[in-house]
SEPA-680437 format. One record per residue (C-alpha): residue number from 1; residue in one letter; x, y, z. Coordinates in steps of 0.1 Angstrom, whole numbers, plus 5000, padded with zeros to 4 digits. Each point is the difference from the previous one (the first is absolute). Layout:
SITE;NUM;A;X;Y;Z
...
//
This chain:
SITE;1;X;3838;7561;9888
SITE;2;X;5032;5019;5014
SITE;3;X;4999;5020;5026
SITE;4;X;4994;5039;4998
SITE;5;X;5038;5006;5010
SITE;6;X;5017;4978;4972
SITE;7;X;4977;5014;4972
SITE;8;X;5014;5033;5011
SITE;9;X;5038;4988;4995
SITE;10;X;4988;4992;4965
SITE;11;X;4986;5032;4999
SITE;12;X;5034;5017;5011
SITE;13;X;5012;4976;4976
SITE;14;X;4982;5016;4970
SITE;15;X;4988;4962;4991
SITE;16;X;4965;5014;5004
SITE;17;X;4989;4978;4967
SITE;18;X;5007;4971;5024
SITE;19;X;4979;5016;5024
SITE;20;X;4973;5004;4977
SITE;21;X;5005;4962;4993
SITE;22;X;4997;4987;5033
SITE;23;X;4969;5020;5013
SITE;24;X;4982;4983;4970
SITE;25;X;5014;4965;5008
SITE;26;X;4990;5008;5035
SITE;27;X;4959;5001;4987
SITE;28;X;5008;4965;4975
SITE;29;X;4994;4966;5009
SITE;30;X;5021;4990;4968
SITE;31;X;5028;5017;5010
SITE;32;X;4994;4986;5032
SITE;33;X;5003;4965;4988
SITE;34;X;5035;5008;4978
SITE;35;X;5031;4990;5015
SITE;36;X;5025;5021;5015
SITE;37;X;5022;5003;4966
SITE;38;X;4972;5006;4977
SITE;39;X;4988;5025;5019
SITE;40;X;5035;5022;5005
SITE;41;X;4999;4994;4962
SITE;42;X;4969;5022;4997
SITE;43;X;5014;5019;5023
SITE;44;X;5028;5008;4982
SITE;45;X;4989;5001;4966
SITE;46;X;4971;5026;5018
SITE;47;X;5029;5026;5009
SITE;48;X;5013;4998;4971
SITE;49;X;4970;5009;4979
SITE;50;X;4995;5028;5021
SITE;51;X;5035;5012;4993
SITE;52;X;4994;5002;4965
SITE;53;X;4964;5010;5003
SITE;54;X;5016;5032;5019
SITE;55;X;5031;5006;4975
SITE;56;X;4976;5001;4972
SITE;57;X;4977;5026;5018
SITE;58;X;5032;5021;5009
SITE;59;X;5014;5000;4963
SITE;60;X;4963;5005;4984
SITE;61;X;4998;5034;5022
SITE;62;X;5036;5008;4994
SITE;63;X;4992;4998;4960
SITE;64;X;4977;5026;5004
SITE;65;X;4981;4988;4967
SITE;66;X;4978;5025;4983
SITE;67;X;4973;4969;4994
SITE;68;X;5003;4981;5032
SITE;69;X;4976;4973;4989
SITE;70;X;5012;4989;4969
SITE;71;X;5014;4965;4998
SITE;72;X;5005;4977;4969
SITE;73;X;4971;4978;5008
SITE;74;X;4980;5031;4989
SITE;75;X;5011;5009;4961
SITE;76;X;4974;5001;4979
SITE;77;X;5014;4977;4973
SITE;78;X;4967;5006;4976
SITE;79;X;5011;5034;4995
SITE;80;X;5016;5009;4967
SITE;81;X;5033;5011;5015
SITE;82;X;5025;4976;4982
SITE;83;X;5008;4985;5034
SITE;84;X;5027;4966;4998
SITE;85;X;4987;4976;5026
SITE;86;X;5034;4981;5001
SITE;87;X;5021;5031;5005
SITE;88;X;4973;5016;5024
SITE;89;X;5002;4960;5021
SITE;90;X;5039;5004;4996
SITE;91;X;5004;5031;5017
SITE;92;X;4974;4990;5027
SITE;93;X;5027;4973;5010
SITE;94;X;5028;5027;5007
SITE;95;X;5029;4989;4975
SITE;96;X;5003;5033;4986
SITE;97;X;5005;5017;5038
SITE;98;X;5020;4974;5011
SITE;99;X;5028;5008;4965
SITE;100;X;4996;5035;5003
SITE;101;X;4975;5001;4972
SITE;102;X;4981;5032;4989
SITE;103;X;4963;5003;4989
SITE;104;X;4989;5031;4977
SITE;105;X;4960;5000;4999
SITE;106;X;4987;5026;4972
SITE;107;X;4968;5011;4987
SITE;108;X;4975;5025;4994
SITE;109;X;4981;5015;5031
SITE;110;X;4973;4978;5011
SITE;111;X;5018;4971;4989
SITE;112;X;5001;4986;5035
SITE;113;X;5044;5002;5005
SITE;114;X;4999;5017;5034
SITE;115;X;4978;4972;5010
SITE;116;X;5020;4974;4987
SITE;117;X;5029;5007;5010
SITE;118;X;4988;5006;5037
SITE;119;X;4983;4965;4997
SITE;120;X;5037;4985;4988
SITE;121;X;5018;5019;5028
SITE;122;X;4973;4989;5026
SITE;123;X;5011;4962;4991
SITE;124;X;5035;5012;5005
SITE;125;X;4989;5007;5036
SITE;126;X;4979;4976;5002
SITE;127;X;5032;4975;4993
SITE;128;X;5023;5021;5024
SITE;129;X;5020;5026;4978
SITE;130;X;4999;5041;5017
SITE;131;X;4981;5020;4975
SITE;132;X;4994;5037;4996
SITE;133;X;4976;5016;4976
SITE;134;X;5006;5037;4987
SITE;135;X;4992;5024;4974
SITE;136;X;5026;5013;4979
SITE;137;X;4990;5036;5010
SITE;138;X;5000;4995;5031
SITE;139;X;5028;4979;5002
SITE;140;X;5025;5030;4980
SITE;141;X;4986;5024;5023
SITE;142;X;5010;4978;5033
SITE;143;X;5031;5000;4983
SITE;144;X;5005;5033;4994
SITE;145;X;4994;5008;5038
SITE;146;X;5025;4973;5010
SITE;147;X;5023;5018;4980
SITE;148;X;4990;5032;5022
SITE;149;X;5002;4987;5030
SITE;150;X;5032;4980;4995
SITE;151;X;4981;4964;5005
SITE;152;X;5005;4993;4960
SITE;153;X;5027;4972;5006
SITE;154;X;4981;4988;5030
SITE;155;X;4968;5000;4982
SITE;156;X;5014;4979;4968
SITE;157;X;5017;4972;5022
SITE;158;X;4963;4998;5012
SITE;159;X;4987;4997;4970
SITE;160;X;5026;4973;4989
SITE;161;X;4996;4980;5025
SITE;162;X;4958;4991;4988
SITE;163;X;4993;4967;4983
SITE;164;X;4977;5018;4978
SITE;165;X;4996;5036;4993
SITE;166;X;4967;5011;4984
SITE;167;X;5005;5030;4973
SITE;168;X;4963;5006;4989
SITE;169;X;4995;5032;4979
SITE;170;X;5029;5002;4983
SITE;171;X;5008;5023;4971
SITE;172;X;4966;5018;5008
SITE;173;X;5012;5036;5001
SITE;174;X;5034;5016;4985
SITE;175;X;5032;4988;5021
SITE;176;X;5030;5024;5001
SITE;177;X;5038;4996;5010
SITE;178;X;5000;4994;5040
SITE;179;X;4971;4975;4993
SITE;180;X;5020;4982;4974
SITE;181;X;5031;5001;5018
SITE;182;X;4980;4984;5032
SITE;183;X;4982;4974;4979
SITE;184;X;5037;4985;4991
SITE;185;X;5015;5002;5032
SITE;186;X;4965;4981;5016
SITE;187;X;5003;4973;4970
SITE;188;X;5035;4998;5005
SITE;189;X;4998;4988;5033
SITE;190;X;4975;4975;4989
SITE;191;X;5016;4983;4971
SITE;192;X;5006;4961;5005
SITE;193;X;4991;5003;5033
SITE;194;X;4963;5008;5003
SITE;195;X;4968;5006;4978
SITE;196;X;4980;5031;4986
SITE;197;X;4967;4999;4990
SITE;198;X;4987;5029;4975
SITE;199;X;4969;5009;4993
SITE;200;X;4997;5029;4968
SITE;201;X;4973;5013;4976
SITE;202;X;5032;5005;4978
SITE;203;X;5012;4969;4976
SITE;204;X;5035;4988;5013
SITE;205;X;5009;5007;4964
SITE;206;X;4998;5038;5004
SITE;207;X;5016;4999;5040
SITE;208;X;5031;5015;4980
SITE;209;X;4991;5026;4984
SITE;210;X;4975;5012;5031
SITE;211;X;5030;4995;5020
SITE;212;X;5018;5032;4977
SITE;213;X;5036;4995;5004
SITE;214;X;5018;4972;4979
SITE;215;X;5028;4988;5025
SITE;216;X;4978;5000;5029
SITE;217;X;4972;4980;4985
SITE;218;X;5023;4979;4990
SITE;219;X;5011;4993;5031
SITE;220;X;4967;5000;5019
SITE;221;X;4984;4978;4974
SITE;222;X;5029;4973;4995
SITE;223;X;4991;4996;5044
SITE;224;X;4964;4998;4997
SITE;225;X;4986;4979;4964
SITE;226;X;5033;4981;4996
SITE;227;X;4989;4963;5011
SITE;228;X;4970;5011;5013
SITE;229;X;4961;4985;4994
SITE;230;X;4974;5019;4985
SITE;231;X;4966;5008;4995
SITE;232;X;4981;5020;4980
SITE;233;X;4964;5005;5006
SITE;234;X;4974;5000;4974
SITE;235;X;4968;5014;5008
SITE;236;X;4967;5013;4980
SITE;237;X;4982;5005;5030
SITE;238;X;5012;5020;5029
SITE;239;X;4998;4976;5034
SITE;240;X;4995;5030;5020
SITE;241;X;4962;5000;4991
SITE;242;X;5000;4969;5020
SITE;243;X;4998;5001;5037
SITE;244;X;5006;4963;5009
SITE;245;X;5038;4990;5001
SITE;246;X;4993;4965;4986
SITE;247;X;4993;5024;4970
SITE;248;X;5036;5009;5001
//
């Protein structure tokens, strides 16, 4: 095994996933008996495991998901919920963030979209995309202190910069004119460049009249459902009664 010195230097190095490597080859006889080359291989392909085992921890806290646990290895297909498997597999793989694709998930309380999406968004991490979950209350009122404060242009070019921005809770309580206005300048940013993910009790087919001003939900909506996948949950049973997530 190295000496205590040069596993320091790939400490100072940050290679500490190489570290990690060679402490275990140190207790190995098979590693013992590899040669030189396969053994850097390991190595190697060690570090970089690590690396991404670490980027995928960082993005996962940064997403701040409301359901931390879900994942897509968990839906509960048996439930009545109208669910596509291909389209569900499809957007496991990432094509739709990769195009700047959008994802509105509605249905009734209960019907498991907050959980859903997270699970989609936690594979988004999972395959290295920066995530951020928020409600749509919350998120207009962060707003409306950027405005405040004078960090509202700061805050946006935040906000544009995410892979994948979480909306969950949309259309839940009456929206007025500096939410409206806000909503449009945040999708704006967003358009053919990254992807929004909206949860909503509300079907998209009545976003425009909750939305209560023609040429503005106009504008929002042509940013948000043009070319974008969705789902509709259907549900006679509400999934909250359940307290497993593979019941999700």
């Amino acid at each position: 095994m190295l000496n205590e010195h040069t596993l320091d230097q790939l400490r100072s190095l940050r290679l500490d996933g190489m570290v990690r490597a060679i402490e275990e080859q140190a207790t190995s006889t098979a590693a013992a008996e590899l040669p030189f080359d396969d053994r850097l291989t390991l190595l190697v392909q060690r570090e970089i495991a690590w690396r991404d085992d670490r980027r995928v921890a960082r993005l996962l806290k940064a997403a701040k998901l409301k359901v931390a646990s879900a994942c897509i290895e968990d839906i509960n297909w048996r439930a009545s919920r109208s669910l596509d498997r291909g389209l569900i597999a499809a957007l496991a793989g990432g094509d739709w963030l990769r195009h700047a694709r959008n994802l509105l998930i509605t249905g009734a309380t209960g019907s498991g979209k907050t959980w859903l999406a997270c699970a989609l968004a936690h594979q988004a991490a999972r395959s290295g995309f920066s995530v951020l979950y928020v409600r749509a209350a919350r998120l207009f009122d962060e707003l409306q202190v950027a405005h405040g404060d004078g960090s509202f242009g700061r805050r946006l070019i935040q906000l544009a910069k995410l892979d994948l921005l979480l909306i969950d809770d949309f259309a839940i309580s009456p929206i007025g004119a500096a939410e409206r206005n806000d909503l449009l300048e945040l999708l704006d940013d967003r358009i053919g460049t990254r992807s929004t993910l909206i949860t909503s009790q509300l079907p998209v087919k009545a976003w425009h009249t909750y939305l209560n001003d023609p040429t503005l939900a106009d504008a929002i909506l042509d940013r948000v459902v043009h070319s974008s996948h969705k789902i509709e949950l259907k549900s006679t049973k509400s999934l909250r009664d359940t307290n497993s997530a593979a019941q999700q």
